[in-house]
Structure formats: C-alpha cells, structure tokens
C-alpha positions as a Markdown table, in Angstrom:
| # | Residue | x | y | z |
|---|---|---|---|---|
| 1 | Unk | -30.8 | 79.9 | 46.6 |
| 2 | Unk | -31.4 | 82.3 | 43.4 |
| 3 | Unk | -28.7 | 84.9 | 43.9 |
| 4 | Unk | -25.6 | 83.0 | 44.4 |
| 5 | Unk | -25.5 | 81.7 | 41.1 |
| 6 | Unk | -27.4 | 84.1 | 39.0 |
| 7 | Unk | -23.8 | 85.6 | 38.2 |
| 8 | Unk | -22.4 | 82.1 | 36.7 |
| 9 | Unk | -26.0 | 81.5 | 35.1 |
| 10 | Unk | -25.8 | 84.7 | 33.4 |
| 11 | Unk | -22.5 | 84.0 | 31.8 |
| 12 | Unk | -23.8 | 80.6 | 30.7 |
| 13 | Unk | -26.5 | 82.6 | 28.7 |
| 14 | Unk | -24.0 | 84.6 | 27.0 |
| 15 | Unk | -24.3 | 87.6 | 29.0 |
| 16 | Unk | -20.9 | 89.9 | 29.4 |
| 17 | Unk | -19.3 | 90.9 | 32.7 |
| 18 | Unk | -20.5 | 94.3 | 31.9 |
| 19 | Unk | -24.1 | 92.7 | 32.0 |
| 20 | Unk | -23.6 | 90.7 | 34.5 |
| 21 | Unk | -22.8 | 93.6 | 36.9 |
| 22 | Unk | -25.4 | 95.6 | 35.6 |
| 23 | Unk | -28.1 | 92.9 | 36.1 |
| 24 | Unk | -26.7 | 92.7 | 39.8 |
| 25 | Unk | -27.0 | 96.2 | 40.4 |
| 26 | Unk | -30.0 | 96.8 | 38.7 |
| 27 | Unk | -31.3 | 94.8 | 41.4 |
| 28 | Unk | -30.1 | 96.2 | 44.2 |
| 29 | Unk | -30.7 | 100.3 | 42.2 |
| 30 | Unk | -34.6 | 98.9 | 42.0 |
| 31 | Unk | -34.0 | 98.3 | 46.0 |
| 32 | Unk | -32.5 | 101.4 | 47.1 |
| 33 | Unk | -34.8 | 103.5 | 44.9 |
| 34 | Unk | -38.2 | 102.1 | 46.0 |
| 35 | Unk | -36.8 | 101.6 | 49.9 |
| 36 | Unk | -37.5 | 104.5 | 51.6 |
| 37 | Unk | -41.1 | 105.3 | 50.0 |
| 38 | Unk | -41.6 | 101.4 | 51.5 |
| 39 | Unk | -40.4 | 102.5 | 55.0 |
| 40 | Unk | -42.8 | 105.4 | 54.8 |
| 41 | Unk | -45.2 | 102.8 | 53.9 |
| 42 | Unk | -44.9 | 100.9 | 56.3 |
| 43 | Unk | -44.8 | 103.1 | 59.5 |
| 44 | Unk | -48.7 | 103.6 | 57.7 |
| 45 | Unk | -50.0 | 100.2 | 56.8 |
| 46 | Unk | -50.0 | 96.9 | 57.7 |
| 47 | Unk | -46.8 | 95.6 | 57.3 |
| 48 | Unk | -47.7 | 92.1 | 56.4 |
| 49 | Unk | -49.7 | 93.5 | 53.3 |
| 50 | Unk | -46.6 | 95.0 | 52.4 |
| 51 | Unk | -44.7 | 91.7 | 52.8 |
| 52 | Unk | -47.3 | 90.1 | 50.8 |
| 53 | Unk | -47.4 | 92.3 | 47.8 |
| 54 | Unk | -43.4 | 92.1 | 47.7 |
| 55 | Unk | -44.0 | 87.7 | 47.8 |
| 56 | Unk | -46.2 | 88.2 | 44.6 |
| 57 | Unk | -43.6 | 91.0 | 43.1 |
| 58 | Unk | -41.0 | 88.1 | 43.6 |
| 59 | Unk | -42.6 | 85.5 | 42.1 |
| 60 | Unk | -43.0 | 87.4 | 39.0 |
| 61 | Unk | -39.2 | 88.4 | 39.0 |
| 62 | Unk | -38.7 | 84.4 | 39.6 |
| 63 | Unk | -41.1 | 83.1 | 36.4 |
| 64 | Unk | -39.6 | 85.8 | 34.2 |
| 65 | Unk | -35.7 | 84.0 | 35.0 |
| 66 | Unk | -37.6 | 81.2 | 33.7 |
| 67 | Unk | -39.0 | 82.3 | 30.6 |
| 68 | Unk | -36.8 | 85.2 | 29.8 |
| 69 | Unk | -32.9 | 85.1 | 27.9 |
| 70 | Unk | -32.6 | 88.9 | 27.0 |
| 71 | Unk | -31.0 | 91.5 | 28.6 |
| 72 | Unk | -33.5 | 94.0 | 28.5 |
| 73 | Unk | -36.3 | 91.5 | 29.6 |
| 74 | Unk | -33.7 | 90.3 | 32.6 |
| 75 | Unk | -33.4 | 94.1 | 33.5 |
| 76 | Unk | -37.2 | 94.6 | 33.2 |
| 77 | Unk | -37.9 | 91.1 | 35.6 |
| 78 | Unk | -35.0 | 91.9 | 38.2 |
| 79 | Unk | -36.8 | 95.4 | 38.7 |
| 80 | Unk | -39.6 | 93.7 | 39.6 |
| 81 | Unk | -37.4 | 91.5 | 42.1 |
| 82 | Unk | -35.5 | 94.3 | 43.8 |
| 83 | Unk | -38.9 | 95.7 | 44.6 |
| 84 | Unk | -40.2 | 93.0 | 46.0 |
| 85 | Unk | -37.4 | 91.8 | 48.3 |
| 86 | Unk | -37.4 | 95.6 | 49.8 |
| 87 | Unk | -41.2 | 95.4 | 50.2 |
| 88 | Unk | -40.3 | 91.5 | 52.5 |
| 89 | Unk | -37.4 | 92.8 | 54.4 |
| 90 | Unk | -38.7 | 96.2 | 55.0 |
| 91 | Unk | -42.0 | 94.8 | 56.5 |
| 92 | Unk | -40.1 | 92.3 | 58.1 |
| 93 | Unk | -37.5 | 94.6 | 59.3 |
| 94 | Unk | -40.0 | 97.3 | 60.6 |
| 95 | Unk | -41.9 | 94.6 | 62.2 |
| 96 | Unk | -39.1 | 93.3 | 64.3 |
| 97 | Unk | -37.6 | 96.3 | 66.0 |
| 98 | Unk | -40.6 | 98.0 | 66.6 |
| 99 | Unk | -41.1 | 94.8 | 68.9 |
| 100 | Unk | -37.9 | 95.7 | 69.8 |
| 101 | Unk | -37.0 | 95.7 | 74.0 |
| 102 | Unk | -33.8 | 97.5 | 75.5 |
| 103 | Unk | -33.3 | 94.7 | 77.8 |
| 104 | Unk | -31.4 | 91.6 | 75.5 |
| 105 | Unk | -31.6 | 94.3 | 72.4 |
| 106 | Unk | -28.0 | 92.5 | 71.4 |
| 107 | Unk | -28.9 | 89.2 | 71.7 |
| 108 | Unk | -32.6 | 89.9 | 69.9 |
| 109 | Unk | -30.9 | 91.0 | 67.1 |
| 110 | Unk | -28.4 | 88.7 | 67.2 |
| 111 | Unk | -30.9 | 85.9 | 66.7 |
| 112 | Unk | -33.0 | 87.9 | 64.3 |
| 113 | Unk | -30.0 | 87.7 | 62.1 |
| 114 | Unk | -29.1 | 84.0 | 62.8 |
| 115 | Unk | -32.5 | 83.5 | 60.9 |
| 116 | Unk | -30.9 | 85.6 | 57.9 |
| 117 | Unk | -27.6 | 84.6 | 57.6 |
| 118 | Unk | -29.7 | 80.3 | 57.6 |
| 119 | Unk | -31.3 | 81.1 | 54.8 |
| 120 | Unk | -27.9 | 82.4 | 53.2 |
| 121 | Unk | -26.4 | 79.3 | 53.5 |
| 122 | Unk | -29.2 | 76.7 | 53.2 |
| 123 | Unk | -30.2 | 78.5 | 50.1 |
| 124 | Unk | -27.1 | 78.8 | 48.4 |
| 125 | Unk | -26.0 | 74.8 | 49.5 |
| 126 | Unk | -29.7 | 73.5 | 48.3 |
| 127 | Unk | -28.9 | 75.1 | 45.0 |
| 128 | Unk | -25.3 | 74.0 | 44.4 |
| 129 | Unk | -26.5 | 70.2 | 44.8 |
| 130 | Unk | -29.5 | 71.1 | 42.4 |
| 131 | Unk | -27.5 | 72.2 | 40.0 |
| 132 | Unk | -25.2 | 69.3 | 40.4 |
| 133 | Unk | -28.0 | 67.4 | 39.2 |
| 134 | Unk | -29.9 | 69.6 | 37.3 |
| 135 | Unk | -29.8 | 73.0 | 35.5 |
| 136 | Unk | -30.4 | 76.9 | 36.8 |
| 137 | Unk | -34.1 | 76.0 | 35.7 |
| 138 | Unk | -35.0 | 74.1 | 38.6 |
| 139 | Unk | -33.4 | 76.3 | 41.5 |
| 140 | Unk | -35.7 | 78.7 | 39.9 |
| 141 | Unk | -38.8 | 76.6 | 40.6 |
| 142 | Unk | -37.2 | 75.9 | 43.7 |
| 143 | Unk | -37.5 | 79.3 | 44.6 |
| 144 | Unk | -41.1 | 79.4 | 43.3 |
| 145 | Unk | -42.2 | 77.0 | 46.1 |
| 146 | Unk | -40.1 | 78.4 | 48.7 |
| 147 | Unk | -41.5 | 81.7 | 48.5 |
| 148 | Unk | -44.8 | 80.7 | 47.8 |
| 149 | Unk | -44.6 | 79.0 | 51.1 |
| 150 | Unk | -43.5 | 82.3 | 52.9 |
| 151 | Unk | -46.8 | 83.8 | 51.5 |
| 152 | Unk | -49.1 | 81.1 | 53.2 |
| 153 | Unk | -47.3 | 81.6 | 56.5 |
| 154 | Unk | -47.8 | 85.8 | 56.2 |
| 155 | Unk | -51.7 | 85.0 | 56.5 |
| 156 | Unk | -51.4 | 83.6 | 59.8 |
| 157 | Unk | -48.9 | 86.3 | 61.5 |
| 158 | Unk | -49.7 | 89.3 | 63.5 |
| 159 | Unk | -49.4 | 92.7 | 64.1 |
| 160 | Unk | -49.8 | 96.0 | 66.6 |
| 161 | Unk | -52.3 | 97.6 | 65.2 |
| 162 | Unk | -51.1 | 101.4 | 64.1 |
| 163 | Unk | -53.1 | 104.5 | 66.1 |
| 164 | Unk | -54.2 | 107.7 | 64.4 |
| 165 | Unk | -51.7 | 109.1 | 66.6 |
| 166 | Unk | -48.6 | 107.3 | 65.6 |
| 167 | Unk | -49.7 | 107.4 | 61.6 |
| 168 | Unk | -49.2 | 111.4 | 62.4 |
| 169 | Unk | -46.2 | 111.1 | 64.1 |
| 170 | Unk | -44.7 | 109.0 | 61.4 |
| 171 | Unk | -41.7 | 110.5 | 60.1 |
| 172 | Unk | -42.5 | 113.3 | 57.3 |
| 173 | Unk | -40.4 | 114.2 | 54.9 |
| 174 | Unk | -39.9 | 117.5 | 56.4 |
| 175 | Unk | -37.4 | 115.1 | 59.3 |
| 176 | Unk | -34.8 | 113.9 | 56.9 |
| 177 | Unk | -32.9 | 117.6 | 57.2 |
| 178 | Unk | -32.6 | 117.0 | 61.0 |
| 179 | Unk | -32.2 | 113.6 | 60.4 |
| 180 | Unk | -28.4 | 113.8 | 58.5 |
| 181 | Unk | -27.7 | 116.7 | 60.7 |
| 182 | Unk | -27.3 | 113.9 | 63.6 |
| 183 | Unk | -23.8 | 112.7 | 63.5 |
| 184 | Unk | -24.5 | 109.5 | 64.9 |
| 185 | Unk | -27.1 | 108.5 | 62.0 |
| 186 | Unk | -24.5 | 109.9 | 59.8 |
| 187 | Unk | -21.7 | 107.3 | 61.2 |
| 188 | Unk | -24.5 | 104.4 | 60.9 |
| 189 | Unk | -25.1 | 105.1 | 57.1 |
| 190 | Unk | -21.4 | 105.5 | 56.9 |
| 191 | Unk | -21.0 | 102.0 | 58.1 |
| 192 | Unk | -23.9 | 100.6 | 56.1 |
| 193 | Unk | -22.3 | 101.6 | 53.0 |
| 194 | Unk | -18.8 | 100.7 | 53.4 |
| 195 | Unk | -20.5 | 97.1 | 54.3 |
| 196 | Unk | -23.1 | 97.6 | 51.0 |
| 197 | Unk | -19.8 | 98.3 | 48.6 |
| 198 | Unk | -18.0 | 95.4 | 49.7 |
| 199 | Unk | -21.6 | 93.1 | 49.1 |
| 200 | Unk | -22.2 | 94.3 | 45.7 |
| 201 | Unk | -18.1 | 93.5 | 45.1 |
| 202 | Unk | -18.8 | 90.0 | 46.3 |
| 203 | Unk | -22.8 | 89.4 | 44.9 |
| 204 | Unk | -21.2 | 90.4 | 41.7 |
| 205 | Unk | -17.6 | 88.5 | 41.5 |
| 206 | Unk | -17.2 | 85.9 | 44.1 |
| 207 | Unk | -19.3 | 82.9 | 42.6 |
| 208 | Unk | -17.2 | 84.0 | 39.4 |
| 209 | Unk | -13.7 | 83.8 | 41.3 |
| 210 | Unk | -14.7 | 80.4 | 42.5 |
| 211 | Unk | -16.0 | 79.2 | 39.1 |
| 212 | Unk | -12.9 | 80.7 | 37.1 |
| 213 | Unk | -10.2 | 81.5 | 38.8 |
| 214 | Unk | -10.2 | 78.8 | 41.4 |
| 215 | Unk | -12.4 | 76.0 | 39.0 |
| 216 | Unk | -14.7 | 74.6 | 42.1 |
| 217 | Unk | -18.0 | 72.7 | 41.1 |
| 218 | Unk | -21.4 | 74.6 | 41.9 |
| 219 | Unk | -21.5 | 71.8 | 44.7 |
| 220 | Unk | -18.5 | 73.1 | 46.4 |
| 221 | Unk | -19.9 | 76.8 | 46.1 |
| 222 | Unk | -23.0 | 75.6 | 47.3 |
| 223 | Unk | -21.2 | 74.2 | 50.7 |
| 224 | Unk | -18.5 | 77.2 | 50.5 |
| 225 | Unk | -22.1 | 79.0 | 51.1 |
| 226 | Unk | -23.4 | 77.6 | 53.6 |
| 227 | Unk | -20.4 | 77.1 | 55.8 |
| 228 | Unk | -19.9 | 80.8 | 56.1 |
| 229 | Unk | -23.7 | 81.4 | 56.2 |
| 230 | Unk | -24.0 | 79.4 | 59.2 |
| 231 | Unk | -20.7 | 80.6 | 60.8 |
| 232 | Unk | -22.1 | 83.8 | 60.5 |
| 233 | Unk | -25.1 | 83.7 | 62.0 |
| 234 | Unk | -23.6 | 81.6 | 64.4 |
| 235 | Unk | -21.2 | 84.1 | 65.2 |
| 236 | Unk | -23.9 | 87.5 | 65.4 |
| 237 | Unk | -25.9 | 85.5 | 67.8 |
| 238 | Unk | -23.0 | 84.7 | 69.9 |
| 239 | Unk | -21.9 | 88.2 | 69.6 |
| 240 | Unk | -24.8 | 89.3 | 70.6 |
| 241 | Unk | -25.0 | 87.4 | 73.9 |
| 242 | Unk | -21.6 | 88.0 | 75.0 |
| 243 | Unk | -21.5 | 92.0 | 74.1 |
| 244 | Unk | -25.1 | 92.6 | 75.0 |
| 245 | Unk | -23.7 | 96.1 | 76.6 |
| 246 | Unk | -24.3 | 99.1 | 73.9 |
| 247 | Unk | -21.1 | 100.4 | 75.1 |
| 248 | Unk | -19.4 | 98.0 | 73.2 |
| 249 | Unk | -20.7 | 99.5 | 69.5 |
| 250 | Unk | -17.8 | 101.5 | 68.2 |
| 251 | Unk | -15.2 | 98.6 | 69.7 |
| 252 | Unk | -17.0 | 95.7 | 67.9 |
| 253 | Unk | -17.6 | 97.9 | 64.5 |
| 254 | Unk | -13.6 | 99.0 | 63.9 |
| 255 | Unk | -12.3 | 95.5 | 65.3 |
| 256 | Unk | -15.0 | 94.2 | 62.7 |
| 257 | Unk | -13.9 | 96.7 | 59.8 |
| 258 | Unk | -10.5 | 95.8 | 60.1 |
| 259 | Unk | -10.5 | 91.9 | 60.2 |
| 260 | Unk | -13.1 | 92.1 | 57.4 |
| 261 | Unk | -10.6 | 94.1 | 55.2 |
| 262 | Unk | -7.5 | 92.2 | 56.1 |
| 263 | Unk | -9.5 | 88.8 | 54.7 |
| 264 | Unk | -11.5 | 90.2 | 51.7 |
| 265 | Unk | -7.8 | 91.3 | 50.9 |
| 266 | Unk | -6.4 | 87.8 | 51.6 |
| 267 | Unk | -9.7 | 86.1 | 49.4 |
| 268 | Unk | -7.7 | 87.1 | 46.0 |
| 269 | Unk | -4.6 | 85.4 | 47.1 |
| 270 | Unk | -6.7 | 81.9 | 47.3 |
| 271 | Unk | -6.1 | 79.1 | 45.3 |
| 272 | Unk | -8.6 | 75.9 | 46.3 |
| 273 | Unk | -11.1 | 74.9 | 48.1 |
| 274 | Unk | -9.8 | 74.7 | 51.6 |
| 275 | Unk | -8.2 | 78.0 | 51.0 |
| 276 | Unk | -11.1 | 79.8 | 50.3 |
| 277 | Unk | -13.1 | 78.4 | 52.8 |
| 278 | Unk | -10.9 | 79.1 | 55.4 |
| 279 | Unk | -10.1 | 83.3 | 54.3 |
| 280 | Unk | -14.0 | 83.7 | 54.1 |
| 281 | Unk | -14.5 | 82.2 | 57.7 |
| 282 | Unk | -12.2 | 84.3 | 58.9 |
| 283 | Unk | -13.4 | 87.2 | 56.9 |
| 284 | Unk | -16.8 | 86.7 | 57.5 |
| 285 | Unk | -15.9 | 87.1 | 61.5 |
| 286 | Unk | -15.8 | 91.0 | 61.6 |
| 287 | Unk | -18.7 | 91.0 | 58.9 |
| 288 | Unk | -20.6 | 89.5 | 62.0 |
| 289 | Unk | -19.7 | 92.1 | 64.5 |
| 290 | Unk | -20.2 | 95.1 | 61.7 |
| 291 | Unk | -23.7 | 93.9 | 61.1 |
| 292 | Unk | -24.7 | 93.1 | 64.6 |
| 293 | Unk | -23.6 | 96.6 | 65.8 |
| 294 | Unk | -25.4 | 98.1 | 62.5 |
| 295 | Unk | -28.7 | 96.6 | 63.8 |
| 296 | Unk | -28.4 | 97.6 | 67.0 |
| 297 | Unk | -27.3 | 101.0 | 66.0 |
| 298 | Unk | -30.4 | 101.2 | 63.9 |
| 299 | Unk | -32.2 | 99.9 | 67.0 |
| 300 | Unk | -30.7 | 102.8 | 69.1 |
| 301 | Unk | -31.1 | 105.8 | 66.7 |
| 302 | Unk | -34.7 | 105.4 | 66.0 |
| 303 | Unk | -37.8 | 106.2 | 67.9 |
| 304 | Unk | -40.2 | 103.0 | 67.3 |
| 305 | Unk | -43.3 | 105.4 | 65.6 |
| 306 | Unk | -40.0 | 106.8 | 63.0 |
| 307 | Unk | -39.0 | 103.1 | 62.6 |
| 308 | Unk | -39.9 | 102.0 | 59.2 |
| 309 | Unk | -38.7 | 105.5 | 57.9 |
| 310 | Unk | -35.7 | 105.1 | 59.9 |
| 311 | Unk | -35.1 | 101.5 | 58.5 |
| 312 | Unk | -35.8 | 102.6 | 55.0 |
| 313 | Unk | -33.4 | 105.1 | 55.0 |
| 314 | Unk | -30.5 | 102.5 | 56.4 |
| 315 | Unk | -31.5 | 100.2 | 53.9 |
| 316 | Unk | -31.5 | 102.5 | 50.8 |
| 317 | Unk | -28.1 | 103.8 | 51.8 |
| 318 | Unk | -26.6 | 100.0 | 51.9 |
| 319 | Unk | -28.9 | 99.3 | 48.2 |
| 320 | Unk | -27.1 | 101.7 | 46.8 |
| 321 | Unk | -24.2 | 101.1 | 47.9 |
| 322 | Unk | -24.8 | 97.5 | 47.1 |
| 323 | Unk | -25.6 | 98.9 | 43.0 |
| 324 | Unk | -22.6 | 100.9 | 43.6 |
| 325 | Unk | -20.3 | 98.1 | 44.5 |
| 326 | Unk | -21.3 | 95.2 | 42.4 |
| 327 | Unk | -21.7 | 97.8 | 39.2 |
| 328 | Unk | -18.1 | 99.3 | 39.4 |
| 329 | Unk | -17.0 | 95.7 | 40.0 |
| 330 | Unk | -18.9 | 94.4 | 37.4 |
| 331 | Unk | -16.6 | 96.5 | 34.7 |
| 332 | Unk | -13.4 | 96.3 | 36.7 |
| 333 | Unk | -14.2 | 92.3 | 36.2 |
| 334 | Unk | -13.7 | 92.5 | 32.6 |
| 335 | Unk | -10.9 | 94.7 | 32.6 |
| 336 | Unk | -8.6 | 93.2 | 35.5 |
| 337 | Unk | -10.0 | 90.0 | 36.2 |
| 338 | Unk | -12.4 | 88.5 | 39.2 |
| 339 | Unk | -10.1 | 88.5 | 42.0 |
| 340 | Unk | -9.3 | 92.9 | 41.5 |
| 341 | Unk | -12.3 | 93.6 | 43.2 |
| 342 | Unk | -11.8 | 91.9 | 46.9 |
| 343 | Unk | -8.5 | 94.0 | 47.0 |
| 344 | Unk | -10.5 | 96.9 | 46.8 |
| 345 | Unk | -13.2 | 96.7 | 49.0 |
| 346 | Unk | -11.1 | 95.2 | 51.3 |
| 347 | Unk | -9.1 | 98.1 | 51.3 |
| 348 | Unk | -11.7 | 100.3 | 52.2 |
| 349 | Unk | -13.1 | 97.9 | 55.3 |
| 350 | Unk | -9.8 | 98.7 | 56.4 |
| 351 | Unk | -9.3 | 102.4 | 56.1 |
| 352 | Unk | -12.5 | 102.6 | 57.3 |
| 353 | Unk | -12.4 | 100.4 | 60.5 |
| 354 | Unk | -8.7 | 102.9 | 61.1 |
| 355 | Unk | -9.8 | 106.0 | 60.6 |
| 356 | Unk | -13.0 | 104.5 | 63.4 |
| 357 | Unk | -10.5 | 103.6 | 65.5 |
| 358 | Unk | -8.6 | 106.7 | 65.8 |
| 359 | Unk | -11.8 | 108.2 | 66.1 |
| 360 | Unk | -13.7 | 105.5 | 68.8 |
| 361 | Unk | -13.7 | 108.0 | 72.0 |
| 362 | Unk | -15.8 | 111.2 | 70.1 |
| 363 | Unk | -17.6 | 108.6 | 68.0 |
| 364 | Unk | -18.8 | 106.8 | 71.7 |
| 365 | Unk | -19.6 | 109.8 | 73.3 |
| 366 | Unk | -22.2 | 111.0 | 69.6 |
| 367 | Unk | -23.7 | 107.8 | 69.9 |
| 368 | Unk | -25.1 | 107.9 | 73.0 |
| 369 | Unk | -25.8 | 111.6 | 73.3 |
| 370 | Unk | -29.5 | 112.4 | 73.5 |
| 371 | Unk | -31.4 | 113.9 | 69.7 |
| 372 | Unk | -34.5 | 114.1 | 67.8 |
| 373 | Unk | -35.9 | 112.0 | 66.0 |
C-alpha cells in the first residue's frame, strides 16, 4: 500500500531522482544492514517479540511520512522503517520454515508466498483508488490501521518454545566461513541477488515509467498492481503443487531467469495500459518460479536450529542487492530516463538464467550433496 507510490509521492514533494533512489535504498541498506543480527535474534528469542517491536518501528517510519517533507528527516524515518519490516519478515520468515515438513515443502511455500504476493496487490490497488480520491496523506493512515491491526493479531499467535540446547546450537558467527565455502549456498545468494537488483530497479522506477513515460492514473497503477500481485501468487502456489519434486530446482530457476529477463527487457518497449499489463504478467511468470525455488532452496540448505541465521543471511544478501539495484537506478533515472533501467536488469535475469543453464547438471548434483550446516 505505502511502497508503490512513495516514488511518485516523493517527486510530488520536490524531491530529485537522485533522492528518490536514495530514499528507496536507504530503505532497503537499513534492511540488509540490521538482517542478519535479526536472524541471530531470532534463532534466540521469541520471534513474535521480534515481530512486534518491528510493528512499533513501522509505525514510527509511517507517522514520520506524515509529518515529515525533508530529505534528511525522510532518510532518518525510512531507517526506522527498513528495520522494522526486517524485524516482521524475519520473525515471520524464521517462524514458517522452522515449521517447515519435507513432505508438500513446494506447495507450503508456495502458499506461504500466495499470502505475500496478496498483500502486494491488494495494497498497491487499495492505494491507487485512495489516491484517486484522496492524497498520499491518507494511504499513510491507511497503513497506520493496517499494521496496527497486524500487531493485535501477533498477541494471539504461537510459538515452539526454544531449548537451551538449540539456543547453543544456534549458528555462531564462527559458521559463516563454512557457510560461503558451500557452493550450493553460494548459488542461492547468487540467485537472491540477481532477483534483489532487478526489485530495487523496479521499487525505484516502475511507478515512475507508468506515471511519466506511459501517463496512467494512480488508479490504473493501483490495478496494474494488483493484477500481477495476484497472478503471482497465483502462479507460486500452482507451481508449487505441480513441481512439488526438489529435483525440479535448477530447471524451474533458469526457465525462470530467462523469461523474467526477456519481459523486464520487453517492459521499456510499452506504451499503454494493456501493454504494460500484459509484459509484466508475463514477466512476472519466471519471477514466480525464481522465488518459489529460492524458498525452497533456503528450505533445503538450512538445518531448522541454523534457520533464522540462515534466513538472515538470504535476506541481507537480496536487501542489499535491493539498495544496490534501486540506488544505481535511481541516478541512471535522471541521466537516461525511467524506462533504461528494465533493459538492464533484464539483461542480467538473462545472462544469468544462461550461464545456469549451461551449468544445470553440476549445479543439481551441489544441491543435493550432503554439508554442514
């Protein structure tokens, strides 16, 4: 509901494409610098405390977009924000695959990030018919009551408790040198970064390019939103029925690389609604497989008592690679124009989802090859 459009609000408030992708990535920099302390965290403590206190860090980030214009405050407030949204998904996160079965692992996740990719586009479609009648004001306190609904419904959830035991066994730092000596975790973060670059590109410039280049009402970014939002959860979950087989990992994730590239390309080369609407589908059909086979990977990699280490690391690697991405987009906006950046990224989907399928009978055999942690 917030993010879509904090690009185009930004601009409204005179802030420069230089700003705007700094603002962007200073959100996702506050994410990937705090991540993996949180995933420490919470292989430790209760999760759900950790949820919480990321609710009240977002709430602050939320009233300071209310009552704040200034760059620096805005830089100072979306801090705040990137904290808490890793403190929500990394309890979340951790919480869900430590829960985590072998048997219907695909289709688990699958739905796990149905429930994700809802919220993308009910959020972003709620807020492009506020704005239609209102100002950036109200999906701000829009987002106040949402969230502060989320923190009501953390008080009734619950948890495994966490032994002595597994609190030692928690990964130390001491792991993370055997940890990117593993090729397969190397090939996941790999992944999650390529997929992190090509977010930033679009958290930072795509609500732009349909603003400027293609002139479409917040209303029709607002449904553009939440058509692909549902097609994509739509799709993960289906995915994750129909290839509930691990064996199918490195298939899905270059097929998945490959499509995304070819249509992030194609996105630049839109020009109207039904145009746009149709190249992000289509687009957003290997994003699907790429994440579901990330999750799973993550899933697969991972003993559960190393999990919210394991997911902090994954998640700090596609943060920064989110700041990366929407930053270096951010001044390539001003310079070339909005519509530069899907080029590029898409580009590197589709080296990368090559250079995986040349690679897809080593990589298969890494994956499933037994290694500590």
């Amino acid at each position: 509901m917030v993010e879509s459009f904090l690009p185009i609000y930004f601009k409204s408030i005179s802030i420069s494409d230089k700003g705007v992708g700094f603002l962007v990535g200073a959100f996702a920099a506050s994410s990937s610098i705090s991540i993996i302390p949180a995933g420490f965290a919470s292989d430790r403590l209760s999760t759900y405390s950790i949820v919480r206190f990321g609710i009240l860090l977002f709430i602050i980030y939320l009233v300071g977009l209310i009552i704040s214009n200034s760059l620096l405050n805005l830089f100072i407030f979306t801090l705040i924000g990137g904290l808490g949204s890793t403190l929500i998904n990394i309890g979340l996160s951790t919480s869900f695959y430590k829960g985590l079965e072998e048997k219907g692992r695909s289709s688990r996740i699958g739905s796990f990030f149905l429930s994700s990719s809802t919220g993308y586009s009910l959020g972003p479609l709620s807020a492009g018919y506020l704005l239609h009648w209102s100002d950036m004001k109200s999906v701000f306190a829009a987002g106040l009551i949402g969230i502060s609904i989320l923190l009501i419904f953390s008080f009734f959830m619950k948890e495994k408790c966490i032994s002595k035991a597994e609190k030692a066994e928690s990964l130390k730092l001491s792991d993370y040198t055997s940890i990117f000596k593993q090729y397969k975790i190397i090939f996941l973060l790999l992944s999650v970064s390529v997929v992190g670059i090509h977010l930033g590109a679009e958290q930072s410039s795509l609500s732009l390019f349909l603003k400027m280049n293609l002139n479409l009402q917040d209303k029709a970014i607002g449904i553009i939103f939440a058509c692909v939002g549902l097609w994509v959860g739509f799709l993960i979950y289906i995915s994750g029925r129909v290839f509930d087989n691990d064996k199918n990992i490195v298939m899905l994730i270059w097929t998945g690389m490959i499509i995304s590239g070819v249509f992030q390309v194609a996105t630049a080369y839109t020009h109207g609604f039904r145009d746009v609407l149709t190249i992000r589908l289509l687009h957003t059909v290997g994003d699907s497989f790429t994440v579901l086979c990330n999750g799973i990977l993550t899933s697969i990699v991972f003993k559960e008592i190393y999990m919210g280490g394991g997911v902090g690391i994954v998640q700090g690697f596609r943060m920064g690679s989110i700041f990366l991405g929407a930053t270096t987009c951010g001044v390539l906006n001003g310079i070339y124009g909005y519509h530069i950046n899907f080029i590029i990224t898409g580009i590197l989907s589709l080296l990368f989802g090559i250079s995986v399928l040349l690679s897809r009978k080593r990589l298969q055999t890494v994956i499933f090859s037994p290694s500590q942690p």
